[in-house]
mmCIF file of the N, C-alpha and C atoms, coordinates in Angstrom:
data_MODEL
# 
_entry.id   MODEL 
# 
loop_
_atom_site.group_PDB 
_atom_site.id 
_atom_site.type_symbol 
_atom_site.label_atom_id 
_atom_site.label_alt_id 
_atom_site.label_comp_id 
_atom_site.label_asym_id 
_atom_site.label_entity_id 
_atom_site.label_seq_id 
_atom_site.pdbx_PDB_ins_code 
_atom_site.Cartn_x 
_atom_site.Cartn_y 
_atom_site.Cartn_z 
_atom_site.occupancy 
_atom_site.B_iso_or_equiv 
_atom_site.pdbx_formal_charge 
_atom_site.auth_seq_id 
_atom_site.auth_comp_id 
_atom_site.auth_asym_id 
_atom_site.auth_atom_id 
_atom_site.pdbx_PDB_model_num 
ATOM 1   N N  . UNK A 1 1  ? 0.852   -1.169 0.000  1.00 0.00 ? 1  UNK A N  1 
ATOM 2   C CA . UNK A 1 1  ? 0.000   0.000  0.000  1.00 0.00 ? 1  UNK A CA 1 
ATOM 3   C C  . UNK A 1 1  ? 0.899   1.233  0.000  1.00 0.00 ? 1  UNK A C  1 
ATOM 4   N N  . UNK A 1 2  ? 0.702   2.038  -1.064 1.00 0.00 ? 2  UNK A N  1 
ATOM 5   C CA . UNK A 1 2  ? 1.450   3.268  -1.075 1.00 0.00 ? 2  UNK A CA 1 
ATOM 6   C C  . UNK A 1 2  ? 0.721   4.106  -0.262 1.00 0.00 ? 2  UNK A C  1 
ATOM 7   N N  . UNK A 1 3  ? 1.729   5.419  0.415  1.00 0.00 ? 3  UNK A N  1 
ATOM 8   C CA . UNK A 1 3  ? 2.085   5.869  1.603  1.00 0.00 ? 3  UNK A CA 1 
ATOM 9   C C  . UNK A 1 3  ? 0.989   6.857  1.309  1.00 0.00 ? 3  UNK A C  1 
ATOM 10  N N  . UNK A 1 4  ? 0.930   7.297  0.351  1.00 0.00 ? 4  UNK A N  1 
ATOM 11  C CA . UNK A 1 4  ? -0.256  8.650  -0.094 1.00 0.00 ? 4  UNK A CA 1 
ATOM 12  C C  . UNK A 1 4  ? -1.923  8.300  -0.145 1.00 0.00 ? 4  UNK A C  1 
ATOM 13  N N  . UNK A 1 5  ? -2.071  6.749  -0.668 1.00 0.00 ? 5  UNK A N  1 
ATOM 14  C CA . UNK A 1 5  ? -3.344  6.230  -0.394 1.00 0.00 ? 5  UNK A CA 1 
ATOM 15  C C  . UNK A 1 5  ? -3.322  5.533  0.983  1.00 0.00 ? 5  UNK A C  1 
ATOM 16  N N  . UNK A 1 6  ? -2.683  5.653  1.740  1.00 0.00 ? 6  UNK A N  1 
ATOM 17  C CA . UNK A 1 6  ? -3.001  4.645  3.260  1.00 0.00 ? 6  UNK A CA 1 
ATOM 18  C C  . UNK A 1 6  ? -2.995  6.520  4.195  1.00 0.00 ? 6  UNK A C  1 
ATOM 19  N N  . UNK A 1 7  ? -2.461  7.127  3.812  1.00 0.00 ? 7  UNK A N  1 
ATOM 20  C CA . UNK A 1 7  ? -2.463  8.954  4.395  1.00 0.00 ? 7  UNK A CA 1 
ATOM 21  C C  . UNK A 1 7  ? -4.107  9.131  3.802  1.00 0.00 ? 7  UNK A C  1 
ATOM 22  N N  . UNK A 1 8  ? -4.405  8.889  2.744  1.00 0.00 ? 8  UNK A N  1 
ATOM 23  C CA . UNK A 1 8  ? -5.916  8.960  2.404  1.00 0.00 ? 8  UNK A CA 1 
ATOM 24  C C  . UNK A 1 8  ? -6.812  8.709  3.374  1.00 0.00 ? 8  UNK A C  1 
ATOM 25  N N  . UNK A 1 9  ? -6.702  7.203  3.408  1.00 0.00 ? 9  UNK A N  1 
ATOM 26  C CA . UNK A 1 9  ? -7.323  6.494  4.233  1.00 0.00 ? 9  UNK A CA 1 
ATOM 27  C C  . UNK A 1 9  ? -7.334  7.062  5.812  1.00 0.00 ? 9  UNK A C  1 
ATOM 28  N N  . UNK A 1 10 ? -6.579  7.941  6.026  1.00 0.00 ? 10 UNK A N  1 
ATOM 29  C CA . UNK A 1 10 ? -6.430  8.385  7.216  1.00 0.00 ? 10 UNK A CA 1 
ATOM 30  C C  . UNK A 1 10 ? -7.066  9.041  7.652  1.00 0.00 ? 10 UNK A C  1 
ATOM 31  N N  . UNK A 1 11 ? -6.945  10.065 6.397  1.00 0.00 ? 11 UNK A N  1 
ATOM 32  C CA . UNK A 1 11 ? -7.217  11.163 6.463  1.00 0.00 ? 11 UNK A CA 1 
ATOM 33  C C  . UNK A 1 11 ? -8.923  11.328 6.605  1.00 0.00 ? 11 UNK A C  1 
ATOM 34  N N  . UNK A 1 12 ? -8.977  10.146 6.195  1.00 0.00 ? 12 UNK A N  1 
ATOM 35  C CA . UNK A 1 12 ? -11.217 9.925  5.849  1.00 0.00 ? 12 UNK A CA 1 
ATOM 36  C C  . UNK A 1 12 ? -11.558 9.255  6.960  1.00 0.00 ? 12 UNK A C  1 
ATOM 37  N N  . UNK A 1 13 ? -10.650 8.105  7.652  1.00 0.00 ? 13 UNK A N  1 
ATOM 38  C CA . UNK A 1 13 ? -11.475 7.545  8.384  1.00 0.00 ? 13 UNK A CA 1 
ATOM 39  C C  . UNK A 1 13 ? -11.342 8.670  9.587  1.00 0.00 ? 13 UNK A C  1 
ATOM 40  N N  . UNK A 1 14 ? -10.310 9.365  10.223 1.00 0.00 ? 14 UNK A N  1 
ATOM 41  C CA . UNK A 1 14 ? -10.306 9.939  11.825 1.00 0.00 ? 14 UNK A CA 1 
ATOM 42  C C  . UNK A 1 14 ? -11.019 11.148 11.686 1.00 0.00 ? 14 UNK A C  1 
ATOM 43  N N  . UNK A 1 15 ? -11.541 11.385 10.671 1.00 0.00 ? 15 UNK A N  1 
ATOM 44  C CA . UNK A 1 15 ? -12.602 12.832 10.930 1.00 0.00 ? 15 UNK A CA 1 
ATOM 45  C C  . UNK A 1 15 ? -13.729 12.229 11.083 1.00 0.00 ? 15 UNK A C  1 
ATOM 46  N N  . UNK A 1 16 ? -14.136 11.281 9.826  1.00 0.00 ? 16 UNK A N  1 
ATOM 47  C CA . UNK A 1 16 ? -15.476 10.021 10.049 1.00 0.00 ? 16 UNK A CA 1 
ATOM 48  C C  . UNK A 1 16 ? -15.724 9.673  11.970 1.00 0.00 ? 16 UNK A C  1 
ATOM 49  N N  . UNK A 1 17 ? -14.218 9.574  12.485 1.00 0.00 ? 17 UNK A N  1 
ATOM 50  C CA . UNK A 1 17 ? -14.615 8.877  13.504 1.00 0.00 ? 17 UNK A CA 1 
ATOM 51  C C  . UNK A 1 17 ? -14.553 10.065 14.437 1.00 0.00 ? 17 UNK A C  1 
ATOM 52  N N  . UNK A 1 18 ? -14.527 11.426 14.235 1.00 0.00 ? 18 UNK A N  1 
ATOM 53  C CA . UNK A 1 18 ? -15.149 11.837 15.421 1.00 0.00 ? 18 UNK A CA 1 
ATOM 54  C C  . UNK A 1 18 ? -16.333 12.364 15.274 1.00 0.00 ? 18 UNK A C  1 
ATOM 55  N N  . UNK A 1 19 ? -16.506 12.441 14.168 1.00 0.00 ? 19 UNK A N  1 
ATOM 56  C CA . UNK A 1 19 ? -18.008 12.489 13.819 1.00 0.00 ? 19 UNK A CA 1 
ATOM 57  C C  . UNK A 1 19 ? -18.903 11.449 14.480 1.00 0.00 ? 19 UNK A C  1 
ATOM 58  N N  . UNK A 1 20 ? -18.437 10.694 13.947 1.00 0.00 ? 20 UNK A N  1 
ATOM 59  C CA . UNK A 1 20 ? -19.178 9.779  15.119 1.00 0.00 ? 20 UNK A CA 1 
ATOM 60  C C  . UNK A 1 20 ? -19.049 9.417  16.350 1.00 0.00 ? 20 UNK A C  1 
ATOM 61  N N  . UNK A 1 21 ? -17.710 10.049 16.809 1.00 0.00 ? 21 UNK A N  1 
ATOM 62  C CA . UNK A 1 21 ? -18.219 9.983  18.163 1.00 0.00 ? 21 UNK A CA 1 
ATOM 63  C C  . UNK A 1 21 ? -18.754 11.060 18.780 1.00 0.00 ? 21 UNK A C  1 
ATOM 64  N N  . UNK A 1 22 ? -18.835 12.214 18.020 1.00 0.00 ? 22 UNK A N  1 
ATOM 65  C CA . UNK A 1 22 ? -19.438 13.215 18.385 1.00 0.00 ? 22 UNK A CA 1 
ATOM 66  C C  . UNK A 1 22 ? -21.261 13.069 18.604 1.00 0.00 ? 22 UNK A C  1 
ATOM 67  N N  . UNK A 1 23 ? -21.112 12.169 17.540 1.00 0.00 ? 23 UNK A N  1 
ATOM 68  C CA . UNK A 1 23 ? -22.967 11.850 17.347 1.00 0.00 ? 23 UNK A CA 1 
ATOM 69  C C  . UNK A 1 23 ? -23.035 10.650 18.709 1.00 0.00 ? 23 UNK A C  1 
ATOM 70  N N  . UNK A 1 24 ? -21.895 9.919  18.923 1.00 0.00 ? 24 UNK A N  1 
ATOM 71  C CA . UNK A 1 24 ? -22.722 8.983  19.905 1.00 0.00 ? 24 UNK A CA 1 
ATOM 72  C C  . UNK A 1 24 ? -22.018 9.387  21.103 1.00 0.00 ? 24 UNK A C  1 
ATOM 73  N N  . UNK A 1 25 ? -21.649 10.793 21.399 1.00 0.00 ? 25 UNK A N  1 
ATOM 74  C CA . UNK A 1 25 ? -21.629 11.578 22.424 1.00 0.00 ? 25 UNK A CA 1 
ATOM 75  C C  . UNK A 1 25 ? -23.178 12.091 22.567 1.00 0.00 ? 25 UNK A C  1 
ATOM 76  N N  . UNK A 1 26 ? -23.311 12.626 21.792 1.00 0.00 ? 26 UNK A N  1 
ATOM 77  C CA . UNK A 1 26 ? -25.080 13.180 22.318 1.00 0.00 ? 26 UNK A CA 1 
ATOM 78  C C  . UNK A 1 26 ? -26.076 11.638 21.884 1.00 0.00 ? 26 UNK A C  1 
ATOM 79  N N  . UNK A 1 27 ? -26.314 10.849 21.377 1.00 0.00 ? 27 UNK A N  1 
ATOM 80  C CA . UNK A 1 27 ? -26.760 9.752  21.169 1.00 0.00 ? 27 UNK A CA 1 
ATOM 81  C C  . UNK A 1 27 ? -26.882 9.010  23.286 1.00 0.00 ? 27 UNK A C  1 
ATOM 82  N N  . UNK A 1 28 ? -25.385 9.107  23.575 1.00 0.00 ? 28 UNK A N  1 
ATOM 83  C CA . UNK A 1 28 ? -24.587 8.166  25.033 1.00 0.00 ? 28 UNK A CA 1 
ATOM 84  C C  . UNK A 1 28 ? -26.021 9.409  25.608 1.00 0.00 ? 28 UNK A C  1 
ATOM 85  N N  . UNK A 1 29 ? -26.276 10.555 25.155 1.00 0.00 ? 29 UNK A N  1 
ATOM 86  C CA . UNK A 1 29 ? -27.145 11.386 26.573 1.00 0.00 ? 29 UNK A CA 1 
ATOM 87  C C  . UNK A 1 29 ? -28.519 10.774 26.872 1.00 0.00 ? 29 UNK A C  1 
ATOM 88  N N  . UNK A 1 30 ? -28.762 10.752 25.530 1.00 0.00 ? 30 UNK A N  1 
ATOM 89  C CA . UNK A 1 30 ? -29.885 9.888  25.606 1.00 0.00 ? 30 UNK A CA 1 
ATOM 90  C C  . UNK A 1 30 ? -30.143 8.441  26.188 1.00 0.00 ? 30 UNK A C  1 
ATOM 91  N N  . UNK A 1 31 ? -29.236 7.848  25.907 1.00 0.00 ? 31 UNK A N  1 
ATOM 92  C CA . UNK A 1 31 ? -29.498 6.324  26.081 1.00 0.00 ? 31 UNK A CA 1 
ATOM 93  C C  . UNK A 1 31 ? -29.055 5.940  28.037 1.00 0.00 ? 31 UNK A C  1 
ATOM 94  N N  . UNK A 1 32 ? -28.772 6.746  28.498 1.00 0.00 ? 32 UNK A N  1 
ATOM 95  C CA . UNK A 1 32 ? -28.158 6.573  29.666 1.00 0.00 ? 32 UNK A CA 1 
ATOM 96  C C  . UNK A 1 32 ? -29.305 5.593  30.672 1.00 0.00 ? 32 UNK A C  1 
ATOM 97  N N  . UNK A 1 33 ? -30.757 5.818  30.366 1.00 0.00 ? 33 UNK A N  1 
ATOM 98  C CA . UNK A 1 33 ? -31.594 5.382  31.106 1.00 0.00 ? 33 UNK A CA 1 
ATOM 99  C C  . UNK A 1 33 ? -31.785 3.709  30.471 1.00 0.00 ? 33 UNK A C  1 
ATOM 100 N N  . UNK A 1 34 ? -31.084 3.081  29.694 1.00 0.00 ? 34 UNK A N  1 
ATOM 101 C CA . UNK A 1 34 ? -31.214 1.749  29.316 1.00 0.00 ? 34 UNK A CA 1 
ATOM 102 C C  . UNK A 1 34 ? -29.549 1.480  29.192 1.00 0.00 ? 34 UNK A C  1 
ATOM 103 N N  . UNK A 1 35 ? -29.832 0.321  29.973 1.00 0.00 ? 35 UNK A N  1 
ATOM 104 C CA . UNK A 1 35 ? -28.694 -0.275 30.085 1.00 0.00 ? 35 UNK A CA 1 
ATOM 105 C C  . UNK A 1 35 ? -28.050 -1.490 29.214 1.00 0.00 ? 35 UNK A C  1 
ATOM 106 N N  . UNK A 1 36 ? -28.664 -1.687 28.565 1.00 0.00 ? 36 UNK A N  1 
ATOM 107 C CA . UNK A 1 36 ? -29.033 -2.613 26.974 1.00 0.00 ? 36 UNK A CA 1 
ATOM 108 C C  . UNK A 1 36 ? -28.051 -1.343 26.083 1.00 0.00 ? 36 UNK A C  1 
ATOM 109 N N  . UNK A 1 37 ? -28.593 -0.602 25.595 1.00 0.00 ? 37 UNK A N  1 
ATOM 110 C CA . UNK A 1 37 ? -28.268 0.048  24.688 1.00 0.00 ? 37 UNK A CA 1 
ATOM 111 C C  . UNK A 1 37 ? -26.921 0.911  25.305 1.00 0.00 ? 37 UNK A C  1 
ATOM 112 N N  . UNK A 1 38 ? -26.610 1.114  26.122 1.00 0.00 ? 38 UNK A N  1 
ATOM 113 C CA . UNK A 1 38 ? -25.832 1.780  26.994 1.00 0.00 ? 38 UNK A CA 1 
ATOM 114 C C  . UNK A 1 38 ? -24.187 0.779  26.629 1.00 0.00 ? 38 UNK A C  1 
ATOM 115 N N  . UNK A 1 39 ? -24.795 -0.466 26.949 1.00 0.00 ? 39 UNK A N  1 
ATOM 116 C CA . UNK A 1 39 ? -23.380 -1.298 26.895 1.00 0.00 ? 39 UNK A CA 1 
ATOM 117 C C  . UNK A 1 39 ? -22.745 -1.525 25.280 1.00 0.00 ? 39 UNK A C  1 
ATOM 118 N N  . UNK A 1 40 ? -24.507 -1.316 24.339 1.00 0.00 ? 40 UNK A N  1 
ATOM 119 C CA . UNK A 1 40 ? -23.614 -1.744 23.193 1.00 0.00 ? 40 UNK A CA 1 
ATOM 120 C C  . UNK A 1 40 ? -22.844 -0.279 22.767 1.00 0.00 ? 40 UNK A C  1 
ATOM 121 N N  . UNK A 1 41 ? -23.356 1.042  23.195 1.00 0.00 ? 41 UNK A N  1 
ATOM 122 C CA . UNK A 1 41 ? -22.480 2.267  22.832 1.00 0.00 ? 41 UNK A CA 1 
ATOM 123 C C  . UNK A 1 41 ? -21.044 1.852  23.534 1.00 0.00 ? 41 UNK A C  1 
ATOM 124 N N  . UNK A 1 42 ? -21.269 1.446  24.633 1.00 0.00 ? 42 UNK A N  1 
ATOM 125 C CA . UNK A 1 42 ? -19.292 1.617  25.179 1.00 0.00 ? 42 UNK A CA 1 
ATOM 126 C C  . UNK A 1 42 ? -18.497 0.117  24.601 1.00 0.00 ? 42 UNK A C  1 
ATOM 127 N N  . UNK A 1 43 ? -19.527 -0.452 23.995 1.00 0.00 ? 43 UNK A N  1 
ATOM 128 C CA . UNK A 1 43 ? -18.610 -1.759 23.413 1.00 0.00 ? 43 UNK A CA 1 
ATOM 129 C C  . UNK A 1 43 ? -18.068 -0.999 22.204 1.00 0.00 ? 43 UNK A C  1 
ATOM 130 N N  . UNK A 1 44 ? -19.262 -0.345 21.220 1.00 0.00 ? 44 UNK A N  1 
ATOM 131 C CA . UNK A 1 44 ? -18.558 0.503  19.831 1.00 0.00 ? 44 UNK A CA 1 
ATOM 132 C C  . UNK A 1 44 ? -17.817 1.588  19.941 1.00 0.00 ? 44 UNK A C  1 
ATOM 133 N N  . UNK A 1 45 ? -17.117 2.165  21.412 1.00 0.00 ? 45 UNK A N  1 
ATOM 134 C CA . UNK A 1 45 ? -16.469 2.966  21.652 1.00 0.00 ? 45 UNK A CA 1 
ATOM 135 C C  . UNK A 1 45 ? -15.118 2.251  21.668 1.00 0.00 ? 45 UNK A C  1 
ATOM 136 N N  . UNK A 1 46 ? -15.193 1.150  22.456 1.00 0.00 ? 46 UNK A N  1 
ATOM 137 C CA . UNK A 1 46 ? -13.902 0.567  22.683 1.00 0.00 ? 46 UNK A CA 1 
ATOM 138 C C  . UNK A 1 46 ? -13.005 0.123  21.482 1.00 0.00 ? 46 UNK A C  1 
ATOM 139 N N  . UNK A 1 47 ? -14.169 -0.969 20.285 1.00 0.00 ? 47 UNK A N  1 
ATOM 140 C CA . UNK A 1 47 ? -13.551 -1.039 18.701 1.00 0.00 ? 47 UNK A CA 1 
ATOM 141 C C  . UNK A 1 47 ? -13.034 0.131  18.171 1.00 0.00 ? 47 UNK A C  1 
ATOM 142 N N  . UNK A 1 48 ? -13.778 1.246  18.517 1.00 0.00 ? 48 UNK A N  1 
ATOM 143 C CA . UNK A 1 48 ? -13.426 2.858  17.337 1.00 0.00 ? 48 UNK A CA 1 
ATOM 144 C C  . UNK A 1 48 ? -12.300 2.883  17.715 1.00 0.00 ? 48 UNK A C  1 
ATOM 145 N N  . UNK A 1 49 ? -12.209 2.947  19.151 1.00 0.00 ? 49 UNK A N  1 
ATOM 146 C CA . UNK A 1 49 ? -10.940 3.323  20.076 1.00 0.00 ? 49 UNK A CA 1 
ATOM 147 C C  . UNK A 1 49 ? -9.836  2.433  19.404 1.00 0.00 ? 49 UNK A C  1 
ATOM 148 N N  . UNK A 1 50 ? -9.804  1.149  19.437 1.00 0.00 ? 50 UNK A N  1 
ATOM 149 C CA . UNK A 1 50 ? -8.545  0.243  19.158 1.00 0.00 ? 50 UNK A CA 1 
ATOM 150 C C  . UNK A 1 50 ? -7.995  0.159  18.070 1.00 0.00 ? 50 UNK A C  1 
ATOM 151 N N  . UNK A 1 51 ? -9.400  0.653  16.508 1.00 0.00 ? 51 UNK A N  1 
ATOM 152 C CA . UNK A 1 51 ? -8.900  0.573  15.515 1.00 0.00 ? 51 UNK A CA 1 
ATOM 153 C C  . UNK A 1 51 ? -8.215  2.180  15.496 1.00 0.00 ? 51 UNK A C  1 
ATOM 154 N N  . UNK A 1 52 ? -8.553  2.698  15.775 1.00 0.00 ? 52 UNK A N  1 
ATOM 155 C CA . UNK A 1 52 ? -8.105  4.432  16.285 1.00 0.00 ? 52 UNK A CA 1 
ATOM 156 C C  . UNK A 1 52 ? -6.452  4.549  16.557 1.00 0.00 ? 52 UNK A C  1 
ATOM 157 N N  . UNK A 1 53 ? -6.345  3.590  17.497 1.00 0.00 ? 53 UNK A N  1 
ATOM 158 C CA . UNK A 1 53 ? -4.813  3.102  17.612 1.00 0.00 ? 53 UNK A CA 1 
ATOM 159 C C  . UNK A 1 53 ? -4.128  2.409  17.172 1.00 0.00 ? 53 UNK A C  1 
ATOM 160 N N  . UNK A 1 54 ? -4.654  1.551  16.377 1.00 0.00 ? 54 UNK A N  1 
ATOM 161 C CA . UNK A 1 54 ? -4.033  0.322  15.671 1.00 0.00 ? 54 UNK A CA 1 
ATOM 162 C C  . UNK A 1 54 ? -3.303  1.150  13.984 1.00 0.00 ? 54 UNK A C  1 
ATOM 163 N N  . UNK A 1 55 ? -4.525  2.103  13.685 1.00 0.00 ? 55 UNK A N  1 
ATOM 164 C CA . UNK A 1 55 ? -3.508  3.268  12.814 1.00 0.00 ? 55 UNK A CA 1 
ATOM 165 C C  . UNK A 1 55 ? -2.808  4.053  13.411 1.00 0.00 ? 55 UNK A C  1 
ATOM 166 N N  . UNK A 1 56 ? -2.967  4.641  14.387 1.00 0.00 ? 56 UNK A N  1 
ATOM 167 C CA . UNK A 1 56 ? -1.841  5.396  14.801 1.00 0.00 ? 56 UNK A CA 1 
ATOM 168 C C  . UNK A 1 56 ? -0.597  4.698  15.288 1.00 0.00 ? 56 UNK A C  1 
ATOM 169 N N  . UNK A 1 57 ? -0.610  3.550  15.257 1.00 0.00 ? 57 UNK A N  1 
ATOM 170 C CA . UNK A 1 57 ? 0.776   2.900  15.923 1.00 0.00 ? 57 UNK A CA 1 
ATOM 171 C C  . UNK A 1 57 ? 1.114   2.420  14.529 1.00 0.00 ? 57 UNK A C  1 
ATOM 172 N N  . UNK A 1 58 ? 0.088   1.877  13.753 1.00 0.00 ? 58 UNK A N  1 
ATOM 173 C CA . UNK A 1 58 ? 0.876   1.642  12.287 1.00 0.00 ? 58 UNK A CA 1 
ATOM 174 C C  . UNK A 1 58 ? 1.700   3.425  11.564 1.00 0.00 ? 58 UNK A C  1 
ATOM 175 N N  . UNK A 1 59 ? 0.892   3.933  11.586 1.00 0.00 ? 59 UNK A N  1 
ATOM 176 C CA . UNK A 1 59 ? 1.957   5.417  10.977 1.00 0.00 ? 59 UNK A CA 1 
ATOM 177 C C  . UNK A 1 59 ? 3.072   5.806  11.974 1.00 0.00 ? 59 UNK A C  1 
ATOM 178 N N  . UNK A 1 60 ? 3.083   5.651  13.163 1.00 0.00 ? 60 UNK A N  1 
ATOM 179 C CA . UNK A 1 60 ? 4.580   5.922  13.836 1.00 0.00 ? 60 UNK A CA 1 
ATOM 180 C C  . UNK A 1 60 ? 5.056   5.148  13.368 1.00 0.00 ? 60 UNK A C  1 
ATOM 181 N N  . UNK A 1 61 ? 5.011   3.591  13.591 1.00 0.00 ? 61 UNK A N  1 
ATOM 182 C CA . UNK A 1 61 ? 6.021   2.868  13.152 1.00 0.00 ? 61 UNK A CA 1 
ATOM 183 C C  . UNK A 1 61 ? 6.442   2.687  11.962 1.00 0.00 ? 61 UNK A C  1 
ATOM 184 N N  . UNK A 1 62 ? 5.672   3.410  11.020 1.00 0.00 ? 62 UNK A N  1 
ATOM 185 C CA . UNK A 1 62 ? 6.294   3.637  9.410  1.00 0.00 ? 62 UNK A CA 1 
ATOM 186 C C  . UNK A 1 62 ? 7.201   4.652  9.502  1.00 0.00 ? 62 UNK A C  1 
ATOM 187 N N  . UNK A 1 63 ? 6.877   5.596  10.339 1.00 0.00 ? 63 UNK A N  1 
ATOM 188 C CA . UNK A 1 63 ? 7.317   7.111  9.895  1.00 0.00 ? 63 UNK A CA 1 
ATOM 189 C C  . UNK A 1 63 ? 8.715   6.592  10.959 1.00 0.00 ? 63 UNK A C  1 
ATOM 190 N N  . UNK A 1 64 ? 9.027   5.736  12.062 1.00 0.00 ? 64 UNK A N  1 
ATOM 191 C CA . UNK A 1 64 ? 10.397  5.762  12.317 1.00 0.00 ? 64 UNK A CA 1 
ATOM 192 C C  . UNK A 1 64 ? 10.859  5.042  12.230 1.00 0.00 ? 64 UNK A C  1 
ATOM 193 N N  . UNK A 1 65 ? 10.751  3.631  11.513 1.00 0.00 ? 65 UNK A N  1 
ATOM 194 C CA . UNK A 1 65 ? 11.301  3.150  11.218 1.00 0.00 ? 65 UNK A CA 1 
ATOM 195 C C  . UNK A 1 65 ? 11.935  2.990  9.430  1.00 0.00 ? 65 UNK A C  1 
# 
């Protein structure tokens, strides 16, 4: 994967994703009174989160090594 289309890819998914977490920031206000729906928001927080890092540890480790 060349360096300018995977910077693409970057570049689309981490705005995408605070968009959405911006939406399931006010979404989390609502749902607070069910605890069903409550767990599956902090389960799709935790994936956003890991894939969130799983690129950012892939571009450091390109960019220093």
């Amino acid at each position: 994967m060349s360096m300018m289309l995977f910077m693409g890819i970057v570049l689309t998914v981490v705005p995408s994703a605070l968009i959405l977490g911006f939406a399931l920031a006010i979404f989390f206000s609502f749902v607070r009174d069910d605890p069903t729906a409550k767990g599956i928001v902090n389960f799709a927080l935790i994936i956003l989160g890991m894939g969130l890092v799983l690129i950012a540890t892939h571009v450091v480790g390109t960019y220093f090594i």
